[in-house]
N, C-alpha and C positions, 0 to 999 in steps of 0.2 A: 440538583443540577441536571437529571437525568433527562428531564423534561423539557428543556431549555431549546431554543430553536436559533437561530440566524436573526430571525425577524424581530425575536425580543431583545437583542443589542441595539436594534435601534442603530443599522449600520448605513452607511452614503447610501445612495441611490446605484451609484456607478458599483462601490463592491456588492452591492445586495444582487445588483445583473449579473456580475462575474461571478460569485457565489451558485445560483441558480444556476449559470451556462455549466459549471463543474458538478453540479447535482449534488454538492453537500449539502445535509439536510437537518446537521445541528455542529454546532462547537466541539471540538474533544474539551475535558475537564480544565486542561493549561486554558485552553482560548474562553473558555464562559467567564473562568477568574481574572485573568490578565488584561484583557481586552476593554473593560469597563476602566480600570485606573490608569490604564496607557493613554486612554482617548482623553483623561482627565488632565495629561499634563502629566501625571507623576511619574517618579522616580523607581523601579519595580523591580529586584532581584526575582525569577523564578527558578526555585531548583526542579528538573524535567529531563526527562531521560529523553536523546534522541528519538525521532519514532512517537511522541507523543504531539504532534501537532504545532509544538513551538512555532516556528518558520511562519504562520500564518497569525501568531499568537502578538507577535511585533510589526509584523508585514500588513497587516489590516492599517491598522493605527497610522503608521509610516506614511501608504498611500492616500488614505484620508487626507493627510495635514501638508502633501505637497502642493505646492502651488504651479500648476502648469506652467504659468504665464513667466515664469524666471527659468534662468536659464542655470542658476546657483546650485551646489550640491547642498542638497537640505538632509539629505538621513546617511551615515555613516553606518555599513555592519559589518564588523571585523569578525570573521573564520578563522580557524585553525588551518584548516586545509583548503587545493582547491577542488576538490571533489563538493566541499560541503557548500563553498562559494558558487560555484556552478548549476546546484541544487537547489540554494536557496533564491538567486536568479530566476530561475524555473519558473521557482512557484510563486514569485514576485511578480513576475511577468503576466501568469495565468490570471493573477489575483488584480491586475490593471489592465485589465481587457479593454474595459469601458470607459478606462482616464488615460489623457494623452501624461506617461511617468517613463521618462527615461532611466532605464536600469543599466549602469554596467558592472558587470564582474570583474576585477583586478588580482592577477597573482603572478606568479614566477617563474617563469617556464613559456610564457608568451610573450613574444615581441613589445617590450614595452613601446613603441612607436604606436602600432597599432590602437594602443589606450590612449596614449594621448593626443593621436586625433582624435579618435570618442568625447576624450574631456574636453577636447577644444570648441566642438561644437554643442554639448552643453549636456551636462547628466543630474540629474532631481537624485538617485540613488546609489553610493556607490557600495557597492561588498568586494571587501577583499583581503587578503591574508594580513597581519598586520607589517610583514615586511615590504611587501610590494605597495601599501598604504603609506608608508614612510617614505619609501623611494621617490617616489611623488607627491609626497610634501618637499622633501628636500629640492626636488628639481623645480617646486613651484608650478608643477603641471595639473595640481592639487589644492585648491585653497577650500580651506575649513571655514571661513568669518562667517559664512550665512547657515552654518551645520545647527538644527534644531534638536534633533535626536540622534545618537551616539546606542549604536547596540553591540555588545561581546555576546556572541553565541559560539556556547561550548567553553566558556570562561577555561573552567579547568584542565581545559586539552589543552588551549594555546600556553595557561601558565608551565603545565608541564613538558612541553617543546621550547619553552625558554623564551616564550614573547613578552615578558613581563615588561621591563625596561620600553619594550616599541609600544607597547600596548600606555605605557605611560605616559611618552613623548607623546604618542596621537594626541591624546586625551588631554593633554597640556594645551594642542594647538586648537584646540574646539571652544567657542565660547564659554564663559562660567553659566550662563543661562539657559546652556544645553540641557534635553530631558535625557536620564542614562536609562537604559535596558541592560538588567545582564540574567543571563539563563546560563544556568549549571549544573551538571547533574549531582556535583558534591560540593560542600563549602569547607574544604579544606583555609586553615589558616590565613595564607597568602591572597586567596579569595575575602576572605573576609577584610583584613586589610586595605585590599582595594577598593572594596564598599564603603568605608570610612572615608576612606581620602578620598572620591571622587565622586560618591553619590550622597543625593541630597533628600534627609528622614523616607526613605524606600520603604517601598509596600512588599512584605515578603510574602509569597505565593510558593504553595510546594504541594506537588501530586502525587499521591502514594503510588506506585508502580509495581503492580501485580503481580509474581511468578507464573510461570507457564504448568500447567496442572492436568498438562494432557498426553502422559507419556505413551499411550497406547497406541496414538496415531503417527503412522511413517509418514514425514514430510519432505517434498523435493520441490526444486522449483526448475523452471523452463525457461530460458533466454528465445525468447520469438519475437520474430517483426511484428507491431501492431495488428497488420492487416492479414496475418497469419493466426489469428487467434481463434477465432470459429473454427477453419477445419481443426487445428490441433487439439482444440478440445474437442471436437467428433472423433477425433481419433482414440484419444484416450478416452473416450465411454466405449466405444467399440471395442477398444484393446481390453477393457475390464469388465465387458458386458457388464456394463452401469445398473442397476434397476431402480435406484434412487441416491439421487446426487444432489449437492444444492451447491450454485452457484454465486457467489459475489462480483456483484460492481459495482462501483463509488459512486454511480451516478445513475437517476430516474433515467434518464434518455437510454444511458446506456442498457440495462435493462429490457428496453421497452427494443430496443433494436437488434439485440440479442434472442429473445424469443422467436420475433420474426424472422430472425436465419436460421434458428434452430427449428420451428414450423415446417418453413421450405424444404429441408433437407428430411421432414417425418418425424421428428423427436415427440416425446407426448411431454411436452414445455408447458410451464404458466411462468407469467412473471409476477413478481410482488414488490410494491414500493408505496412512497407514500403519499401519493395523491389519488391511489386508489381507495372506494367506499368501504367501510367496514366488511358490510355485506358479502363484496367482492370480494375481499381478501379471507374470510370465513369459506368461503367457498371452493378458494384453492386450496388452501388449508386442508380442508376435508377431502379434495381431490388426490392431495399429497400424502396424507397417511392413508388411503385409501388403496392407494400403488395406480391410479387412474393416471396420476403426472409423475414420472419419471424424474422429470429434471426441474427444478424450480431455481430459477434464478431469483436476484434480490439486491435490495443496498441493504447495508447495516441495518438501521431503523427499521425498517419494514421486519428485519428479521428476528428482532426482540417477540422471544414468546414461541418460536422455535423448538418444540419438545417431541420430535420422531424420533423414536428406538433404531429404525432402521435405516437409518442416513451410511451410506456406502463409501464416501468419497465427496473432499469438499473444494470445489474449486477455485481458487482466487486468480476470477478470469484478470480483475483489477488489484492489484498491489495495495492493500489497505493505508487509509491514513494515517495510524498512528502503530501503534506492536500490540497495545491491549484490544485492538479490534480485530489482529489476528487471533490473538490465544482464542478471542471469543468467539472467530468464525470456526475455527478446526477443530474445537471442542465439539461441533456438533456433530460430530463422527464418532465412531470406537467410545458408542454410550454402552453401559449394561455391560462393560468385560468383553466388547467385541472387539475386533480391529479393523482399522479405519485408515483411510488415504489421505491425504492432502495435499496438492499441487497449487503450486503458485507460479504466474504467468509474469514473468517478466519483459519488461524492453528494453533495450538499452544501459542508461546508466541508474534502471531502477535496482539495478543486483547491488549494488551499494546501498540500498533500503532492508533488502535481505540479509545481507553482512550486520546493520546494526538491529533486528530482529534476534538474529543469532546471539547476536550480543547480548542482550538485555533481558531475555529470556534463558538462556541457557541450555537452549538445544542444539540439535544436527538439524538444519536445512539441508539435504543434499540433493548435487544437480547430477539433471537427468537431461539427455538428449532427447530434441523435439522425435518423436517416432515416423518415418516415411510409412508411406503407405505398405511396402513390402512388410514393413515390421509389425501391424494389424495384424497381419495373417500368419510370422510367426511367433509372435509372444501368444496370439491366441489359442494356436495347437500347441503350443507348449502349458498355456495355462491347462488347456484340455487331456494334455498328456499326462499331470498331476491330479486330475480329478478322474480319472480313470484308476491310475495306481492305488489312491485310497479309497473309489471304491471295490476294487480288487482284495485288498487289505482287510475291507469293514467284511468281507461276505456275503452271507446270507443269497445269491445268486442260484441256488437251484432250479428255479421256473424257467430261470432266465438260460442258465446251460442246456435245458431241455430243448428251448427253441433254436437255440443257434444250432444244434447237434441235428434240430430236423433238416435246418439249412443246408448242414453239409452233407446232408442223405442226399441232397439233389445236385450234386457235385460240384457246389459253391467249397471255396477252400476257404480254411477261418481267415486267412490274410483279405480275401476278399468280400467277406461278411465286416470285418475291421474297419477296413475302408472307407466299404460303404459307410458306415454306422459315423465314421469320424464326419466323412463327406455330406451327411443330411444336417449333424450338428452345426457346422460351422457356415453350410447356407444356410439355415434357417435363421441364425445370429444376424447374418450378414443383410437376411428378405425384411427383417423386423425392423431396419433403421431406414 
């Protein structure tokens, strides 16, 4: 599966453009298996931990088989919550760039008026909690007759918040000839029950889900405005005087547009992805253990085969697609019994990606405030303040006390030999970027 691309799906013309405009550059393991018996028509439990690419695993399929030209709700996907509705919206939306597909989100807490103007004027997809999905079947602001495909994602959440009973009524009101999707991270009893009674000989699909094996790296993540994302990560190389860093982004473009800000600004950057030559990418390669590039940014793919000892700090300028793409990006830090950083760059409602990270790994993510510029220059004398202390500590300074002692024959005072000494280090950090 490893090998596996976009292109060997054999996907529409319209997702294969949206696909590209996002720069993914292969399936996660859910979407290589799911995606071939979805498009067939069948019937598909998958058990998948959040964070493993589901969303696009049903969402491909879904947009395919709508028909613009109606104004009918054709795909029903029932959430547990509406964070997860709002989410999966998102990336539904991303994912019909290039097909005219009306998506709305439905839940409870928003003016139901406002939805059912949306449904009045006509939605191809709707997601939403399964209470507020009920609500509007009752009121008839909701009709199922023309529903082709019927998805539960997160089966086992909704059963354990008690949707069972609503989840059954829908499911009653959707044609017999509807295709069902259901994704769950567990097939606890009740779940399987439901698969009897309402789906028809289902293709079971299940992804093994990784633990996290990388306890030596400190991980934090940052809440930033998109367009704050370049300087804040120059900050934090400057705050950590970086000397090799490797950067992720989910996307070729992004990459390729991220070097060029980092260029402008002085960084010794290359970027790597995968439409560049063999050749080419040997070359950064050899640039990068070499210490010639400092900062290498990348997508996933490109970064298979990634084997530096001295990787310092990893940056997740982009919020990875799935949680086994993080373990695999942060691992390439704190190799060899070293210690290693990891920052992840959030926007918006992607901290809720972070939250089920944490989840399913079982680590600490901890947030950290973006740094202003003032705080450059004092987390840096403070970091300098500690590598001073230990080497105080280690010794060995003899040569070293001869010369300062000449200094102060000429009626320099050590405060002001100190100074100075701190004052050269910290331009010289500051003249290098």
């Amino acid at each position: 599966m490893e090998s596996l691309t976009f292109k060997d799906l054999h996907l529409s013309k319209d997702i294969e453009k949206a696909i590209e405009h996002l720069g993914f550059e292969e399936p996660t393991p859910i979407q290589a298996e799911a995606i071939p018996y979805i498009r067939e028509g069948r019937d598909v439990i998958g058990q998948a931990q959040t964070g493993t690419g589901k969303t696009a695993a049903y969402g491909i399929p879904a947009i395919e088989m709508v028909n613009p030209g109606s104004k009918k709700v054709q795909v029903i996907v029932l959430c547990p919550t509406r964070e997860l509705a709002n989410q999966v919206a998102g990336e539904l939306n991303n994912l019909s760039r290039f097909k005219e597909t009306r998506i709305l989100p439905v839940y409870g807490g928003q003016p139901i008026e406002r939805q059912i103007k949306a449904l009045k004027k006509g939605v191809h997809i709707v997601i939403g909690t399964p209470g507020r999905v009920m609500d509007h079947i009752e009121r008839r602001t909701l009709r199922l007759d023309n529903v082709e495909m019927l998805v539960l994602d997160e089966a086992d959440e909704m059963l354990d918040m008690g949707f069972r009973e609503d989840i059954e009524f829908i499911l009653d009101k959707t044609p017999e000839e509807r295709q069902t999707i259901m994704f769950s991270a567990t097939m606890p009893k009740p779940i399987m029950k439901l698969t009897k009674k309402f789906l028809n000989n289902p293709q079971f699909i299940k992804t093994v889900h990784k633990e996290m094996t990388v306890p030596q790296v400190e991980q934090f993540y940052l809440d930033v405005k998109a367009k704050a994302k370049p300087e804040v990560l120059c900050r934090l190389i400057d705050i950590y005087n970086v000397k090799s860093s490797l950067v992720f982004c989910n996307t070729k473009k992004g990459v390729d547009q991220l070097v060029e800000t980092l260029r402008t600004r002085g960084y010794l950057v290359e970027g790597l992805h995968g439409d560049m030559r063999q050749n080419q990418r040997e070359s950064v390669m050899a640039g990068f253990r070499k210490g010639d590039i400092e900062t290498l940014v990348a997508t996933d793919v490109a970064a298979r085969g990634i084997d530096v000892e001295n990787i310092e700090v990893v940056f997740n300028y982009d919020v990875p697609q799935d949680e086994e793409s993080y373990v695999h990006r942060i691992g390439r830090t704190a190799r060899v019994g070293r210690k290693g950083y990891a920052f992840t760059f959030v926007v918006g409602k992607e901290v809720y990606r972070i939250k089920n990270i944490q989840r399913y790994t079982k680590t600490i993510i901890r947030s950290k405030n973006v740094p202003s510029p003032g705080d450059v220059e004092e987390i840096r004398a403070k970091m300098l303040s500690e590598k001073v202390k230990s080497t105080i500590q280690d010794g060995h300074l003899g040569k070293y006390l001869h010369w300062v002692e000449g200094l102060l024959e000429e009626d320099y005072t050590s405060m002001d030999v100190a100074a100075a000494l701190v004052k050269m280090m910290t331009s010289e950090v500051s003249n290098n970027k």
